[in-house]
C-alpha positions as CSV (number, residue, x, y, z in Angstrom):
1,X,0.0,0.0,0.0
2,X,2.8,2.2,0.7
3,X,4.0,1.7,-2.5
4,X,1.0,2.5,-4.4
5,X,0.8,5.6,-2.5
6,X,3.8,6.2,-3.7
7,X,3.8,5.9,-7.1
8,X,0.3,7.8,-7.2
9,X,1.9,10.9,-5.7
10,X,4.4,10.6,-8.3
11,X,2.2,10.2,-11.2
12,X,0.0,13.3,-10.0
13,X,3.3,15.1,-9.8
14,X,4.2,14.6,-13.2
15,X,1.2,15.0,-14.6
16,X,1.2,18.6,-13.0
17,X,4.8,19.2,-14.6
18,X,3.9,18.3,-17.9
19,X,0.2,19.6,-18.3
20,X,0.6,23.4,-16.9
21,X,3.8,24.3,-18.7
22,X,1.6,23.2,-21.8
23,X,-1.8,24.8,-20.7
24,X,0.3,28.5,-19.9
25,X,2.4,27.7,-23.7
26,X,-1.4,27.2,-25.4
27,X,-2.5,30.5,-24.0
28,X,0.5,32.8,-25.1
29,X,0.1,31.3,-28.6
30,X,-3.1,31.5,-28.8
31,X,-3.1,35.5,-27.8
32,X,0.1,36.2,-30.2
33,X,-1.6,34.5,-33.0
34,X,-4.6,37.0,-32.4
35,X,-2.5,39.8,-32.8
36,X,-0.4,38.4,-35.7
37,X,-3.7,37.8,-37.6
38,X,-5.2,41.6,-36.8
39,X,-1.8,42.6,-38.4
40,X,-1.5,40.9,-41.0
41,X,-5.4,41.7,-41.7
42,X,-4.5,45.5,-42.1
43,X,-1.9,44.2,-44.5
44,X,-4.5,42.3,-46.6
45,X,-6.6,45.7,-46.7
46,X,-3.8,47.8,-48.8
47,X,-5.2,48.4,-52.0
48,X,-2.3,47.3,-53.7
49,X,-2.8,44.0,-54.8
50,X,1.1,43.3,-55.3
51,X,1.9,43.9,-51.4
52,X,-1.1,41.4,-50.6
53,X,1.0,39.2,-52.6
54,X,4.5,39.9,-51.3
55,X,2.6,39.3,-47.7
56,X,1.1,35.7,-49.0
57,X,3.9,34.7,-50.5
58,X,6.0,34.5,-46.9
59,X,7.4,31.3,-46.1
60,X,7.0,31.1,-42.3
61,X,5.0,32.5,-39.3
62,X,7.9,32.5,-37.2
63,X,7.5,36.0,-35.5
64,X,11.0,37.4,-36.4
65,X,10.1,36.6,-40.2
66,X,6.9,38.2,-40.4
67,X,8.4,41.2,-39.0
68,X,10.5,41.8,-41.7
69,X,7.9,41.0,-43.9
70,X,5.8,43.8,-42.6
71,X,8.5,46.4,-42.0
72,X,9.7,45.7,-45.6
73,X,5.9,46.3,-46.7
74,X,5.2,49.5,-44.5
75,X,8.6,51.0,-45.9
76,X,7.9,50.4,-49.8
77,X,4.1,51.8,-49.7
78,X,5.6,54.9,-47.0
79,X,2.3,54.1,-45.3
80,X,2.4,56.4,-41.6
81,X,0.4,53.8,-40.2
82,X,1.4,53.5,-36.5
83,X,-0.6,50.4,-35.4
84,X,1.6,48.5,-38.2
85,X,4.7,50.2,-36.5
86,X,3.9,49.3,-33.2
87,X,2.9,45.3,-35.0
88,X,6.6,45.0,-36.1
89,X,8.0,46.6,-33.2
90,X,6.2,44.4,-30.8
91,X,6.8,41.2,-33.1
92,X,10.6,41.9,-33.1
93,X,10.7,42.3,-29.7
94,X,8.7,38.5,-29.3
95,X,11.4,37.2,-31.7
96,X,11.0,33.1,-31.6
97,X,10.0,32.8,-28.2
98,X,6.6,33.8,-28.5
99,X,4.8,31.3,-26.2
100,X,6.9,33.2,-23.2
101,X,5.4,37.1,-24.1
102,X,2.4,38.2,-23.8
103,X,1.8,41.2,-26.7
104,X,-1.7,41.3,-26.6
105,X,-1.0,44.2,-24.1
106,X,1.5,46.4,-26.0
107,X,-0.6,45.8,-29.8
108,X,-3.5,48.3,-29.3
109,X,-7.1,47.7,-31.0
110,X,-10.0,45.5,-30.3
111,X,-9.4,41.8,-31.5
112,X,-13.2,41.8,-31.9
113,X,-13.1,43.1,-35.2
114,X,-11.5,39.9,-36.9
115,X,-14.5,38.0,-35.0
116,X,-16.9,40.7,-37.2
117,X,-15.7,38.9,-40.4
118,X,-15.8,35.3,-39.2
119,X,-19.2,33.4,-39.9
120,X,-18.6,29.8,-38.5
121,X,-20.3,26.9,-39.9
122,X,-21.8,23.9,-38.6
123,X,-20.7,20.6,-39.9
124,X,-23.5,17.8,-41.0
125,X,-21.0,15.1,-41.5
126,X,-18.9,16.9,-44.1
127,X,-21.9,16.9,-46.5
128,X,-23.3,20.3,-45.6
129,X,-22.4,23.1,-44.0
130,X,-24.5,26.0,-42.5
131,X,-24.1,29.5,-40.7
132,X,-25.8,31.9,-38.7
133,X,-27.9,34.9,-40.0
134,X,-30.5,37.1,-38.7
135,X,-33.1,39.0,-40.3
136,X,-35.2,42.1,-39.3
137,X,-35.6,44.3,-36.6
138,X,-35.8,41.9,-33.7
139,X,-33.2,39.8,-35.2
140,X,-34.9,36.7,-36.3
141,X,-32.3,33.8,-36.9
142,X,-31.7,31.2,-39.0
143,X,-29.3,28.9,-40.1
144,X,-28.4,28.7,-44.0
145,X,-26.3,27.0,-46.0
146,X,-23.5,29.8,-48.3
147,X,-24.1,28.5,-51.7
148,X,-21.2,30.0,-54.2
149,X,-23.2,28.0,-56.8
150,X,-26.2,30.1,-57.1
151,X,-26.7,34.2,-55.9
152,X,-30.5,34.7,-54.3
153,X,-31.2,34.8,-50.1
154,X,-34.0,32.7,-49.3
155,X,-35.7,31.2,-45.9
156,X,-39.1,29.3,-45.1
157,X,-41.8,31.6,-44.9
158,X,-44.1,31.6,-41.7
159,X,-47.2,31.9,-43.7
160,X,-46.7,28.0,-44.4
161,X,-50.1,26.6,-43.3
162,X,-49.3,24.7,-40.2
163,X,-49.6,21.1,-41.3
164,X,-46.8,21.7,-43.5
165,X,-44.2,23.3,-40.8
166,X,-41.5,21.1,-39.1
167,X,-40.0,21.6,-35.5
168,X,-36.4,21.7,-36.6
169,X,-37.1,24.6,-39.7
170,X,-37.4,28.6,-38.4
171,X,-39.3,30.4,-40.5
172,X,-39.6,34.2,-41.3
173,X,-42.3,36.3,-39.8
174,X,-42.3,39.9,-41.4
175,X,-45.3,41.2,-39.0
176,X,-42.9,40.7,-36.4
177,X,-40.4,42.9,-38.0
178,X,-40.5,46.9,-38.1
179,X,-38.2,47.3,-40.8
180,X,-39.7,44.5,-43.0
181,X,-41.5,45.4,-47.0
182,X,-42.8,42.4,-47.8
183,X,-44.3,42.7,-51.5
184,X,-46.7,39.3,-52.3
185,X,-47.2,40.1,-55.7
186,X,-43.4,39.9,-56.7
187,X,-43.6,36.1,-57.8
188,X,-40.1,34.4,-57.0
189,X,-38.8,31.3,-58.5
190,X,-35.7,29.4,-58.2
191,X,-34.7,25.9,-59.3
192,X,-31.5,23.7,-57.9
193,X,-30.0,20.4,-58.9
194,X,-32.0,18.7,-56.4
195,X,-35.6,20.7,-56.1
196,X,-37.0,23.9,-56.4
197,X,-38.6,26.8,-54.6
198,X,-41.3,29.4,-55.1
199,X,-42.6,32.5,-53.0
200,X,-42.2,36.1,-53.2
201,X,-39.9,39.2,-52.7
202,X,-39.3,40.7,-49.3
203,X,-36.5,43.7,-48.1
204,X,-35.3,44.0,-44.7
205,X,-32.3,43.9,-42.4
206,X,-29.7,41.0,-42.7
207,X,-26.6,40.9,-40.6
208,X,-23.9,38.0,-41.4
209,X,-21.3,37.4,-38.6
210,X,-21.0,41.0,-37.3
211,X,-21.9,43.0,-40.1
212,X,-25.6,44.6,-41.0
213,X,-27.0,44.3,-44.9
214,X,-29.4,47.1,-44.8
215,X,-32.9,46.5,-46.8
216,X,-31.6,43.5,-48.5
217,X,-33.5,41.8,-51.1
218,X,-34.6,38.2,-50.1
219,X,-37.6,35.6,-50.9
220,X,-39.8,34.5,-48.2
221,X,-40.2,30.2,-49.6
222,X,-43.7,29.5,-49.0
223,X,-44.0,26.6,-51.8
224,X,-40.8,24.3,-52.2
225,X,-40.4,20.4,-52.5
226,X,-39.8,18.2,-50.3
227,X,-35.7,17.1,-50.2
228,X,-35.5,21.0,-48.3
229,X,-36.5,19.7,-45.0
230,X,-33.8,16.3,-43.8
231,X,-33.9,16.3,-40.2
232,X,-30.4,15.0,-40.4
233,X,-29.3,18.1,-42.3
234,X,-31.3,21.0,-41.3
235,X,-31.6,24.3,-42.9
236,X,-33.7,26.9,-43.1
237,X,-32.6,28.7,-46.3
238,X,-30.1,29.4,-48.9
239,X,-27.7,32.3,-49.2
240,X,-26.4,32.8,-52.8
241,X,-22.9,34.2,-53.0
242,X,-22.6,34.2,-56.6
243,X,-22.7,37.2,-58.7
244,X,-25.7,39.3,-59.2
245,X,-26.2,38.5,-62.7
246,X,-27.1,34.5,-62.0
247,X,-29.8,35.7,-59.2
248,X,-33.5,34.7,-60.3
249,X,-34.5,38.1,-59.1
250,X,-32.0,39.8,-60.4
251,X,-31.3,41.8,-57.1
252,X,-28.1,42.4,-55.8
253,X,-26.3,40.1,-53.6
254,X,-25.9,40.1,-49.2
255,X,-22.0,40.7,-50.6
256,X,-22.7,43.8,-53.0
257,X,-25.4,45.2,-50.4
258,X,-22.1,44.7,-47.9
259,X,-19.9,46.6,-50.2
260,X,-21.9,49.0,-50.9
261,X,-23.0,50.2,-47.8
262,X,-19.3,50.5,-46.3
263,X,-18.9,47.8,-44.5
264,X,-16.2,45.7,-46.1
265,X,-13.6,47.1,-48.5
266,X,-13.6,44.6,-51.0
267,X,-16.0,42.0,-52.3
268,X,-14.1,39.0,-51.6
269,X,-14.4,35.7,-49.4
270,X,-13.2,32.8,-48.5
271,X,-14.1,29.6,-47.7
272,X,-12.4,27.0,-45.1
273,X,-14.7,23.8,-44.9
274,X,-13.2,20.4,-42.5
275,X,-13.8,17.7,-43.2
276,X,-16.1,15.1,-41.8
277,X,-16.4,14.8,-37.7
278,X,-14.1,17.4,-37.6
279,X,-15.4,21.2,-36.3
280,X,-13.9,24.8,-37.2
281,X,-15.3,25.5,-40.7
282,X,-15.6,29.3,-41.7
283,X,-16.5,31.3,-44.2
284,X,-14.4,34.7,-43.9
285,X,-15.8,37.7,-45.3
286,X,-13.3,40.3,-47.2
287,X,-9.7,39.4,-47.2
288,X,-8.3,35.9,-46.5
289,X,-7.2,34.6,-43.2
290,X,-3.5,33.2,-43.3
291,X,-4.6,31.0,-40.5
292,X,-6.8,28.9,-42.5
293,X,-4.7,28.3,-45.4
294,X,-0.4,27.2,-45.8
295,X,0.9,30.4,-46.9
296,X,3.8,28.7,-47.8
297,X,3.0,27.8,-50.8
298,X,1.0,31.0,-50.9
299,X,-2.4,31.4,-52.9
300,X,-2.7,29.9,-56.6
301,X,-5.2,32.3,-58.3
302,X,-7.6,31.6,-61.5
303,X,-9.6,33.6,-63.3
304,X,-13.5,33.3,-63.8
305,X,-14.3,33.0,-67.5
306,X,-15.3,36.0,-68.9
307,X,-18.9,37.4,-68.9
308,X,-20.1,34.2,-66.5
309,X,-22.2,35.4,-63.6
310,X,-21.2,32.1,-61.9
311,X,-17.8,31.2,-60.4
312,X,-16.9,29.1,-63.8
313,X,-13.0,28.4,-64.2
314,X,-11.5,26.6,-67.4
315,X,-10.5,23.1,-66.6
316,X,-7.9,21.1,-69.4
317,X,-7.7,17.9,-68.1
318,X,-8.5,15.4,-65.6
319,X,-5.7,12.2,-64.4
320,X,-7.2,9.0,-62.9
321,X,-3.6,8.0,-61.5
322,X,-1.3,7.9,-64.2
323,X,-3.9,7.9,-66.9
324,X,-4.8,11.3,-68.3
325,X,-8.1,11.8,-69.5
326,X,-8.2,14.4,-72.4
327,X,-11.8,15.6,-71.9
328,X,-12.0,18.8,-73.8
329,X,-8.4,19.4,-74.5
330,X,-9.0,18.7,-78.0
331,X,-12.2,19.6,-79.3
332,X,-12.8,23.3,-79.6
333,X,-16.9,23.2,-79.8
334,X,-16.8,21.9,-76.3
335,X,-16.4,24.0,-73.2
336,X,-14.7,22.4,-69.8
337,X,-15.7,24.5,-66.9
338,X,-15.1,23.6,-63.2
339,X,-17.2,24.8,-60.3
340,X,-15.7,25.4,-56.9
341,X,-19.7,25.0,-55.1
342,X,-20.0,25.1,-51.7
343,X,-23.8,23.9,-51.8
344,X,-22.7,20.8,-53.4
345,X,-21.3,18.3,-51.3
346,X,-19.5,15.6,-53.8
347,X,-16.9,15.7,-57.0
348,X,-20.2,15.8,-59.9
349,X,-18.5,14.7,-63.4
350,X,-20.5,15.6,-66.3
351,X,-22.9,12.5,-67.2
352,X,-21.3,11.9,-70.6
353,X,-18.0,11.2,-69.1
354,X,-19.5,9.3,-66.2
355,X,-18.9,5.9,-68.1
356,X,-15.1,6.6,-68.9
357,X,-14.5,8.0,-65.5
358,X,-15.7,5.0,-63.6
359,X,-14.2,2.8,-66.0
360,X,-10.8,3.8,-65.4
361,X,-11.7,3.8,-61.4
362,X,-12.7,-0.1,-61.9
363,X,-9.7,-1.1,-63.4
364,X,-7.6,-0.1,-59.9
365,X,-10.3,-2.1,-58.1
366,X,-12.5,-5.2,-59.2
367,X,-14.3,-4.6,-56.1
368,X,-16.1,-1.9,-57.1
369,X,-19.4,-1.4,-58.9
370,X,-20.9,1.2,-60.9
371,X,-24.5,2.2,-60.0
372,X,-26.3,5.2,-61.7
373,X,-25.3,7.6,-58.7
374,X,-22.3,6.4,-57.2
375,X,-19.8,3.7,-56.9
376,X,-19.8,1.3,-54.1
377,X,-16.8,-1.1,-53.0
378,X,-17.1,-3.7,-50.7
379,X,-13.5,-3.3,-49.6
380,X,-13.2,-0.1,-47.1
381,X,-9.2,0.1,-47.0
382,X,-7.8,2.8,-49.8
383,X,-5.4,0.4,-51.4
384,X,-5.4,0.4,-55.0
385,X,-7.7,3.8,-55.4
386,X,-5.4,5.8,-57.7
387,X,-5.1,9.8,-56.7
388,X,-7.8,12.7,-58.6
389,X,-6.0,15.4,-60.2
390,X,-7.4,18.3,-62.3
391,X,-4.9,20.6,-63.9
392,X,-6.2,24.0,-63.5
393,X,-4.3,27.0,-65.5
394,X,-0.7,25.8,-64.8
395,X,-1.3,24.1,-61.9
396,X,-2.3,20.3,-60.5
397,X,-4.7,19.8,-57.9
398,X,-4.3,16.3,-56.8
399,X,-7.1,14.4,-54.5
400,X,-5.8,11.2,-52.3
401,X,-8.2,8.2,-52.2
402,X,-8.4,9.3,-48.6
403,X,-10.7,12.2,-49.3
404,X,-13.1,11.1,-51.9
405,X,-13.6,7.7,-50.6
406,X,-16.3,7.7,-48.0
407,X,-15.1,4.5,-45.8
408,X,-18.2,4.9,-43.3
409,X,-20.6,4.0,-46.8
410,X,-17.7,2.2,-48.9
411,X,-18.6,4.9,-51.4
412,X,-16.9,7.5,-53.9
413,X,-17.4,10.9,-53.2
414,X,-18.2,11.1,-57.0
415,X,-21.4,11.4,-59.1
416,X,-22.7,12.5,-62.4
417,X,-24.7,15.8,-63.5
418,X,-26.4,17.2,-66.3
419,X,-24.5,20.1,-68.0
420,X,-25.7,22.6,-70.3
421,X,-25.2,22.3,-74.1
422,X,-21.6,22.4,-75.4
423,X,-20.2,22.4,-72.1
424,X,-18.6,19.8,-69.8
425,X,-19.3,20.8,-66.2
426,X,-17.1,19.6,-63.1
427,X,-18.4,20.9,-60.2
428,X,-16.0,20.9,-57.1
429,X,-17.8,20.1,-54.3
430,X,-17.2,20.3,-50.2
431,X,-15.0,17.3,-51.1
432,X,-12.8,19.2,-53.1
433,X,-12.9,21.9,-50.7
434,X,-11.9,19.8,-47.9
435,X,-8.7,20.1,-48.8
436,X,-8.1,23.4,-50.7
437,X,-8.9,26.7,-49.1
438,X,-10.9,29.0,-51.5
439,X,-10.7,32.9,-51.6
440,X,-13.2,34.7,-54.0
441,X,-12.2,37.6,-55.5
442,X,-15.7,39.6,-57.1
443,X,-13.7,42.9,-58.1
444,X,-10.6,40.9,-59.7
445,X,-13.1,38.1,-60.9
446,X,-10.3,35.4,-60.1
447,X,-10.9,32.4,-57.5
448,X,-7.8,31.7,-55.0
449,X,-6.9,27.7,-54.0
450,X,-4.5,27.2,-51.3
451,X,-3.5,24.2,-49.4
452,X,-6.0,24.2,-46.7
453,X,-4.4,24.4,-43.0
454,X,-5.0,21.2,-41.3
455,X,-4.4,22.7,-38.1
456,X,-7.1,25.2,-38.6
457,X,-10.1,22.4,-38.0
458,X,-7.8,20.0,-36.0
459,X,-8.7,23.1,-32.8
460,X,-4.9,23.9,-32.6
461,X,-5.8,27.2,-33.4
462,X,-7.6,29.7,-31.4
463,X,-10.6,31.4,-32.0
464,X,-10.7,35.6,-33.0
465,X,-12.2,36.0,-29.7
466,X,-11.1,32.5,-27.2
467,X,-13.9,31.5,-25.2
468,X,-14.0,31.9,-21.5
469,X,-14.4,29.3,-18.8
470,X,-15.6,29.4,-15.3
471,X,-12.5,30.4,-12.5
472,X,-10.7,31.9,-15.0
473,X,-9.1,28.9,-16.6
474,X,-8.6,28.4,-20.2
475,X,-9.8,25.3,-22.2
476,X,-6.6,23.3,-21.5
477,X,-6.7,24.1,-18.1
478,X,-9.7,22.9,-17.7
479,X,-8.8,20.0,-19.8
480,X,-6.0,19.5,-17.6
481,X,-8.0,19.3,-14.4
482,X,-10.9,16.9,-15.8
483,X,-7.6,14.6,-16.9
484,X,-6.0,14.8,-13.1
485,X,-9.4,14.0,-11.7
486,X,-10.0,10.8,-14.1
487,X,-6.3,9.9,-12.9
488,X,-7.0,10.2,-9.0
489,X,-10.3,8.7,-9.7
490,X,-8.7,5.3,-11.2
491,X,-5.9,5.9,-8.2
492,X,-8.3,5.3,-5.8
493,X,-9.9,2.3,-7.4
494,X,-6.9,0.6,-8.1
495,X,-6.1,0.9,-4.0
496,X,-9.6,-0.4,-3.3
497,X,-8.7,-3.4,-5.7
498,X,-5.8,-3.7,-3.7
499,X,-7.1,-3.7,-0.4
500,X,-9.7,-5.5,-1.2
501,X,-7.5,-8.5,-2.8
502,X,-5.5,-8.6,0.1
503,X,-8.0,-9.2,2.8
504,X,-9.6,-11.6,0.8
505,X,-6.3,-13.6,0.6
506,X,-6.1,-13.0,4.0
507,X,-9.5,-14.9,4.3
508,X,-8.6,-17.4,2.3
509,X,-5.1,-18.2,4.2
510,X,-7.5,-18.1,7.5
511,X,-10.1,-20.6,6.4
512,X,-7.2,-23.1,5.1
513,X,-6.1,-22.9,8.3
514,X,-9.0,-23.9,9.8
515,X,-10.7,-26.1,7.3
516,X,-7.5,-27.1,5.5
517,X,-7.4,-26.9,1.4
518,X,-9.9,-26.5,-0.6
519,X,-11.8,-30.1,-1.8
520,X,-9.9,-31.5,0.7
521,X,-11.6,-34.5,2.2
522,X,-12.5,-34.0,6.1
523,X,-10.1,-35.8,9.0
524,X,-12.0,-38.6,10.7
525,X,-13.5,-38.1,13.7
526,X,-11.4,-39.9,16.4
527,X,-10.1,-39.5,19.7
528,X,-6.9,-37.4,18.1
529,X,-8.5,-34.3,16.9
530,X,-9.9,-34.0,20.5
531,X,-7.7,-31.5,21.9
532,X,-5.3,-32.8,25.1
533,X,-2.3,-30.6,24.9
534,X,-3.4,-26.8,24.8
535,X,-5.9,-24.7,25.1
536,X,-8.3,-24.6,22.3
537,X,-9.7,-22.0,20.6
538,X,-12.7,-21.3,17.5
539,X,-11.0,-19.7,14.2
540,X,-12.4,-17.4,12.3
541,X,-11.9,-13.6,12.1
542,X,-9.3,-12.4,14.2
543,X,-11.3,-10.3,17.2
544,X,-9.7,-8.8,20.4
545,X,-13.0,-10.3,22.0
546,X,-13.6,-13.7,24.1
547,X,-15.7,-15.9,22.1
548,X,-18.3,-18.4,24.4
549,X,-17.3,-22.0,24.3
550,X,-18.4,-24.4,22.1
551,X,-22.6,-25.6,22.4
552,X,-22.0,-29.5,23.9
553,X,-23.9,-32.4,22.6
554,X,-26.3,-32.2,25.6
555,X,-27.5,-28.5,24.1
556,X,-27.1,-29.2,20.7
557,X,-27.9,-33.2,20.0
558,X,-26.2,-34.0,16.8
559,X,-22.9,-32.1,17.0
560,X,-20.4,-34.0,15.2
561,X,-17.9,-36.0,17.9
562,X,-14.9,-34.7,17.3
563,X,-17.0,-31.1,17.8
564,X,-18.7,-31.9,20.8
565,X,-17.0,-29.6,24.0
566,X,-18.2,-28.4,27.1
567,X,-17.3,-25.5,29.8
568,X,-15.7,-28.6,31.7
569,X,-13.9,-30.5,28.8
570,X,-11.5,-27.2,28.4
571,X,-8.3,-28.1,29.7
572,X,-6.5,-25.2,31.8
573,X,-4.2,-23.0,30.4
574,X,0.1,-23.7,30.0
575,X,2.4,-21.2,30.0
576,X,3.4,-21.1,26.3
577,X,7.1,-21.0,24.8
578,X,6.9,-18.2,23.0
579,X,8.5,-14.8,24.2
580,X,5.2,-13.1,23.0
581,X,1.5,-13.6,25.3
582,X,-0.6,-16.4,23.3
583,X,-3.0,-15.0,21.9
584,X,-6.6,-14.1,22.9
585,X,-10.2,-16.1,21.7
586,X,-11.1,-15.4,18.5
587,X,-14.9,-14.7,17.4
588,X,-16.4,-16.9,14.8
589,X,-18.1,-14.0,12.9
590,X,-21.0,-16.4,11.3
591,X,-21.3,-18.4,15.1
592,X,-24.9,-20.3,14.7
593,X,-25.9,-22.4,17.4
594,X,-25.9,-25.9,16.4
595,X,-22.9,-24.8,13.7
596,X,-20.1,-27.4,13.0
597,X,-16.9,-25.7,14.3
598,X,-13.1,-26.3,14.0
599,X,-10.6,-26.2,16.7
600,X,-6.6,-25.8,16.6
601,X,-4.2,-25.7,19.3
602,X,-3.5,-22.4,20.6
603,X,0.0,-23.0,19.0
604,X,-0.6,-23.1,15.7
605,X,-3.1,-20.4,15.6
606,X,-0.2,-18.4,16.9
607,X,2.2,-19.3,14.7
């Protein structure tokens, strides 16, 4: 027992050195890579695209780095601004040992105002993704999903009749609103890839993350099919982020309303999606966030063909593995356009390609089989599955077998779709977007990939604004605490085990002395288990308390012979050899009159 004490104490203190050096090194990172984000935010903001670049470009976040990178960009542009000073002044003075300084003191400004920007998304199992809005006056909120492949706001109306609403769907209530114009007459219509909707035309007040969309244009749903309420993805609307000219109603979009009223700079943003059963997914409004993305290799930007009101890119070619399909490389009356859509959640291949595709997927694995959807394969381990890549202006895009094959369903993440005449349409899903984080640039017209950040949706990095716990403790210090309770918890069990295991040996040593071995056949009874030498004495739990005498045969007819004692039978105590006192009667703890009892001579009890 002493032992286990010890090594318990020991544990517990390890634990402590180990955890709160980590716990105090999480929260200095986490508040210099606040600061490091605000600054290189104001950086993003110059108008001159070229020093955006210079900044992207960068090759590490290491503190000393990024202030030269900053000082070299405030001296070129001769830009007085004195909060990028005091940025590159305080980031010098951190050098490489951030996780010991605290700067958040010495860089003024609210860190609140990255949080403005930040809309975070909720994850339905990496197959759709939706984010907070209100609407109106008082603020009515939904949750929708940020479609880049179409450009109207919708939601659920409340005039639905009431045997058609849900429990999990909000729906907009204009009455309730005092900056609401609701205009019934203005038919709306809108139609998606997998239903459509119908209702009418609505203005009032939208606010996205922290920023307010003043009368906004936006369709109150009131008839729609069915596949817009799944209980196992809810929504309760659609916001386009497209450009104005693919909007049914031809209104402009939450982002040009934004624009336009002052509150962001440019129209751009950018999408960071993780992937399944993993949190953190954002959608950034106006400049990128370097935290999301591997500015390393920086930001690979394409242009949007010309005249499209969608996000349409030109794609050249497509390699299953080694294989390279030539799909429109060669024939000049047909179009190949890709489709980064965020309101799509696979790879969709255009369905006169669907055969060849799938045919080349087959031929790395016999287990698979072709449906009209999807492919299945009965064998869930990636080997054999041969690696996506689409070669997009100069550059490859590759895709692993590890993030279009669904293991949980044994299915591809790819499926065909209908594309309009003369064109080939590839539309890159959330499982494109898994990996590669997206910026969208509306002034430039140009769409941004980047290696997305793992780190970004594995929780390694903070928040705009870190959450507060109770006492004052951060997350990992709570973390910490929950971990050194489990540990003293399982402590103590395994010293009840112990205890517990010993006294039952103890029991078990006790009865063999009394009973002798287990399945051991009883003495006969005869004259020489009747005791003659010493004093004899009942064995059972050790007791510092006299125990009666034996019932005789008289009392108790029946009592086996060898058992059978009286008062008078006992023979008077003998001084004992031993240098210690012999020791005292024990108490039989289950005595029953009429029992069958052992004796021993007071000599080997003792020894």
């Amino acid at each position: 027992n002493i032992a286990t004490r010890r090594m318990m104490m020991k544990l517990l203190l390890l634990l402590a050195l180990v955890v709160a050096p980590c716990a105090a090194a999480e929260s200095g990172e986490a508040r210099v890579r606040i600061s490091v984000r605000r600054r290189v935010r104001d950086v993003f903001e110059m108008e001159d695209v070229s020093d955006r670049n210079l900044l992207a470009s960068y090759g590490s976040f290491r503190h000393r780095v990024l202030a030269d990178r900053l000082e070299r960009v405030w001296s070129s542009t001769g830009r007085s601004d004195e909060m990028l000073r005091a940025a590159v002044d305080v980031l010098r003075k951190a050098g490489g040992d951030a996780d010991s300084v605290d700067v958040v003191d010495e860089l003024q400004g609210d860190v609140g105002e990255d949080e403005d920007r930040l809309v975070r998304l909720k994850n339905y199992m990496g197959l759709e993704y939706v984010g907070p809005i209100q609407i109106g006056s008082n603020k009515q909120g939904f949750e929708v999903v940020f479609d880049t492949g179409s450009a109207d706001l919708w939601v659920f109306s409340a005039a639905i009749p009431a045997s058609q609403k849900v429990d999990y769907v909000h729906y907009y209530d204009s009455s309730s609103s005092t900056t609401a114009e609701s205009y019934p007459s203005s038919a709306w219509h809108i139609e998606y890839g997998i239903g459509k909707c119908r209702g009418f035309l609505t203005r009032d007040s939208v606010y996205v993350g922290g920023y307010h969309a003043p009368s906004q244009w936006f369709a109150q749903a009131n008839d729609f099919t069915s596949n817009f309420y799944n209980p196992q993805e809810p929504m309760d609307g659609i916001l386009g982020m497209a450009f104005q000219g693919a909007a049914a109603d031809g209104k402009p979009t939450v982002i040009d309303t934004l624009h336009s009223s002052g509150v962001i700079s440019a129209r751009m943003f950018s999408f960071m999606l993780a992937p399944e059963h993993h949190a953190g997914s954002t959608l950034v409004l106006g400049p990128p966030d370097p935290d999301y993305f591997n500015v390393t290799k920086g930001l690979m930007w394409i242009d949007v063909v010309t005249n499209s009101a969608m996000w349409f890119f030109e794609l050249s070619e497509l390699r299953i593995g080694s294989t390279t399909l030539q799909i429109c490389a060669h024939d000049a009356s047909r179009h190949c356009h890709g489709l980064p859509d965020t309101g799509t959640s696979y790879l969709a291949v255009p369905q006169r390609l669907w055969t060849q595709i799938t045919d080349e997927l087959t031929q790395h694995r016999t287990d698979c089989k072709v449906t009209t959807q999807f492919v299945y394969c009965s064998d869930p381990t990636l080997v054999g599955l041969p690696d996506l890549t689409f070669h997009i202006g100069d550059t490859d895009f590759t895709l692993p077998p590890s993030v279009y094959y669904d293991t949980s369903f044994g299915r591809l993440e790819i499926m065909p779709t209908a594309s309009p005449p003369g064109y080939d349409l590839f539309i890159l899903g959330d499982t494109f977007l898994h990996k590669y984080y997206t910026v969208f640039d509306m002034d430039q017209r140009r769409i941004g990939f980047a290696l997305t950040n793992s780190t970004a949706y594995a929780g390694l990095l903070p928040d705009a604004q870190p959450q507060t716990y109770p006492f004052g403790l951060t997350r990992a210090g709570w973390v910490s605490l929950l971990v050194l309770m489990c540990l003293t918890m399982l402590a103590v069990a395994l010293w009840v085990w112990r205890e517990r295991r010993r006294r039952s040996r103890l029991g078990q040593y006790v009865n063999q002395l009394a009973y002798g071995p287990a399945g051991a056949a009883p003495p006969p009874a005869s004259a020489a288990m009747r005791p003659q030498q010493a004093p004899q004495y009942s064995v059972g739990v050790f007791a510092n308390q006299r125990f009666p005498p034996p019932p005789s045969s008289a009392q108790y007819p029946g009592a086996p012979v060898g058992m059978q004692h009286s008062q008078q039978q006992q023979p008077q105590m003998q001084p004992q050899p031993h240098r210690h006192q012999p020791p005292p009667r024990v108490a039989h703890r289950n005595y029953q009159p009429g029992g069958t009892y052992a004796t021993l001579p007071a000599d080997d009890v003792y020894q």
